[in-house]
C-alpha positions as CSV (number, residue, x, y, z in Angstrom):
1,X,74.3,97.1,103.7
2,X,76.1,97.8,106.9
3,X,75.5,93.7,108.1
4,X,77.3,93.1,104.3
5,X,80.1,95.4,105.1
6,X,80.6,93.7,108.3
7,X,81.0,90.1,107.1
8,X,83.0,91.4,104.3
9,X,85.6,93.1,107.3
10,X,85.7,90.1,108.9
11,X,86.6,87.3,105.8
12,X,88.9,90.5,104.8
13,X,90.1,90.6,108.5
14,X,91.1,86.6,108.8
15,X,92.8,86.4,105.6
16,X,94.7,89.6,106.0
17,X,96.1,88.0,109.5
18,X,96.9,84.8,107.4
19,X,99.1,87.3,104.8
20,X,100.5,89.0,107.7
21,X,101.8,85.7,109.6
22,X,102.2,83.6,106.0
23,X,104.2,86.2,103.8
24,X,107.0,86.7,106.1
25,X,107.4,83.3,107.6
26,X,106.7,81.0,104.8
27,X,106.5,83.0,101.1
28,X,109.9,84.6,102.1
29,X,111.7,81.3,102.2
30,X,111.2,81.4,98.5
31,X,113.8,84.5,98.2
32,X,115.6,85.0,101.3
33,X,118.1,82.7,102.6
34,X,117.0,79.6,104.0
35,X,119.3,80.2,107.1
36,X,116.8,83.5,108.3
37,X,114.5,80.4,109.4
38,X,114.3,78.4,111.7
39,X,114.1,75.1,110.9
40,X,110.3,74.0,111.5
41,X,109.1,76.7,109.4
42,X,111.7,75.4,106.3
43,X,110.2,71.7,107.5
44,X,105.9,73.3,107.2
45,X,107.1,75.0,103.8
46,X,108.9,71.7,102.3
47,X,105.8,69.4,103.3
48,X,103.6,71.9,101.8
49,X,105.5,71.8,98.5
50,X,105.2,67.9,98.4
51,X,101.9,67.9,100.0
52,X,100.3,69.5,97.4
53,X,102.7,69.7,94.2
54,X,103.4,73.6,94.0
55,X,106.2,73.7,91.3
56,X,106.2,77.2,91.7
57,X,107.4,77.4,95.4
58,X,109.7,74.3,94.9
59,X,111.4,75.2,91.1
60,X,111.2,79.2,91.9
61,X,110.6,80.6,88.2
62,X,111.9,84.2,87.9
63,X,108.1,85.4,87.4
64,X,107.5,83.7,90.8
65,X,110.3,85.0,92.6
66,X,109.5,88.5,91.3
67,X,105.5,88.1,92.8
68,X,106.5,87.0,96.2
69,X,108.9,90.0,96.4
70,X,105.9,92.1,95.5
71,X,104.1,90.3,98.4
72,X,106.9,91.1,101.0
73,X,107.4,94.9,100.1
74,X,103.8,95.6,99.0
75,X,101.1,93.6,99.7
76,X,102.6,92.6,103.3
77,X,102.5,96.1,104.8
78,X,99.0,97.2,103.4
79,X,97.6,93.5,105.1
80,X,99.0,94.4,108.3
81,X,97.7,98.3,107.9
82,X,94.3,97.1,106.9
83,X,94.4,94.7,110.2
84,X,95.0,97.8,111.9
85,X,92.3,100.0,110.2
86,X,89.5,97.4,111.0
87,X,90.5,97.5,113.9
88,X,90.0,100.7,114.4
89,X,87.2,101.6,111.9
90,X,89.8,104.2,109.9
91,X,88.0,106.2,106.9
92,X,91.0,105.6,104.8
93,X,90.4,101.8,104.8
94,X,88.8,101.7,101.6
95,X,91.6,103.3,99.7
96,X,94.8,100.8,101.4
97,X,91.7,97.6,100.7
98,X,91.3,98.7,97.1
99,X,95.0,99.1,96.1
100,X,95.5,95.6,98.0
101,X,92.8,94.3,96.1
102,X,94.2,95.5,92.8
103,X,97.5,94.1,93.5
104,X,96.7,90.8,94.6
105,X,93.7,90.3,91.8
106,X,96.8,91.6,89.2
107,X,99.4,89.3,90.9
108,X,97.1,85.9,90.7
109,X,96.0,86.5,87.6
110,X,99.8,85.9,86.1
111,X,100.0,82.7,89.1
112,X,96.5,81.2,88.0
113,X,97.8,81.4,84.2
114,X,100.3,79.8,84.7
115,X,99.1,76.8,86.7
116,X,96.2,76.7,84.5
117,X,98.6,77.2,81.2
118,X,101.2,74.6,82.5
119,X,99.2,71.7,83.2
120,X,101.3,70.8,85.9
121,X,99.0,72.1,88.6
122,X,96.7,69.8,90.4
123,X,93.3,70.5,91.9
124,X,94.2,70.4,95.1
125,X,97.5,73.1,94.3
126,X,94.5,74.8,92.1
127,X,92.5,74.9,95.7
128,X,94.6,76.9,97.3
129,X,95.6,79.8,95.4
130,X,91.9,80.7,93.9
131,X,90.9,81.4,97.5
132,X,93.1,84.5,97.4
133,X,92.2,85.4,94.2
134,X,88.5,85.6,95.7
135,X,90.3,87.8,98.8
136,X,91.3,89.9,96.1
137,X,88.1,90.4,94.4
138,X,86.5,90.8,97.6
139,X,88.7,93.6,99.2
140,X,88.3,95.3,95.5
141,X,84.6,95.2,96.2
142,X,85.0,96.2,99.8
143,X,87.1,99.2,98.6
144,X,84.2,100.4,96.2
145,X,81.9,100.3,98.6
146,X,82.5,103.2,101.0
147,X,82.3,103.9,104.2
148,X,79.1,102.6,106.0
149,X,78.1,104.7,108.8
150,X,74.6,104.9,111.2
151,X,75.1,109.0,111.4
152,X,75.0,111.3,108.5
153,X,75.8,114.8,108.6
154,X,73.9,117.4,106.1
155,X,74.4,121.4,105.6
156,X,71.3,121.8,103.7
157,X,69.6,124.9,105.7
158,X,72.5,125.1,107.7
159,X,74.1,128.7,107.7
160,X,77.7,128.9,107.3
161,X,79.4,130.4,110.9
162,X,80.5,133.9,111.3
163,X,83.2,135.3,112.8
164,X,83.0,138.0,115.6
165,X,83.6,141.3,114.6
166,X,86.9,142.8,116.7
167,X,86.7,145.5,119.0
168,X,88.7,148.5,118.0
């Protein structure tokens, strides 16, 4: 299990640095004025929205508007704290994974409804948002799973420590 865990950390790893640069830089455009950005970044996120149809990001429905603000003020901090954790093998990674999980999965549930529901959404836009819903699976799964770890530590047999008696 521990090889598992490890190529689940890493996919986990490489798309929570793609949330962590993408969310601010490019999702934000959606509802924070234009003028924060700097004009290459307004250019990549208008060639996108042609590129690939998404009449989400170019007609900004209410419901859309309201998920990307969840993104920024939710799901953006736990990506960057679960960089950190990896990074730093912290127990408490499997609790921040598993409430990202469950808010992405939740969020693109409602987005994949709708593109699915609309019939306005392409393969190709259809292509690049079920990728995160599989992140959100997977960090769901990699919050379940526990901490893996070579050493163990058992009390069975072990007698509890006692305290010296004081000297009167």
């Amino acid at each position: 299990m521990g090889a598992f865990v490890q190529i689940t950390d890493a996919i986990l790893f490489l798309f929570f640095v793609v949330i962590a640069l993408a969310a601010p830089l490019i999702d934000g455009q959606t509802c924070l004025p234009i003028n924060f950005y700097p004009p290459f970044l307004v250019e990549l996120k208008q060639w996108y929205t042609h590129e690939y149809g998404d009449y989400l990001v170019a007609e900004k429905p209410d419901f859309f508007v309201g998920m990307v603000w969840l993104e920024l003020l939710f799901q953006w901090p736990l990506a960057v704290v679960n960089i950190f954790a990896i990074l730093t093998s912290k127990t408490w990674f499997n609790i921040t994974c598993l409430i990202y999980g469950a808010s992405v999965f939740t969020s693109m549930t409602a987005i994949l409804a709708e593109l699915k529901g609309s019939g306005k959404a392409s393969d190709k836009l259809m292509m690049m948002y079920v990728p995160f819903m599989g992140l959100g699976v997977l960090a769901i799964l990699r919050g379940l799973m526990g901490q893996c770890s070579k050493t163990t530590t058992s009390t069975i047999g072990k007698r509890p420590a006692v305290g010296r008696k004081k000297k009167a």
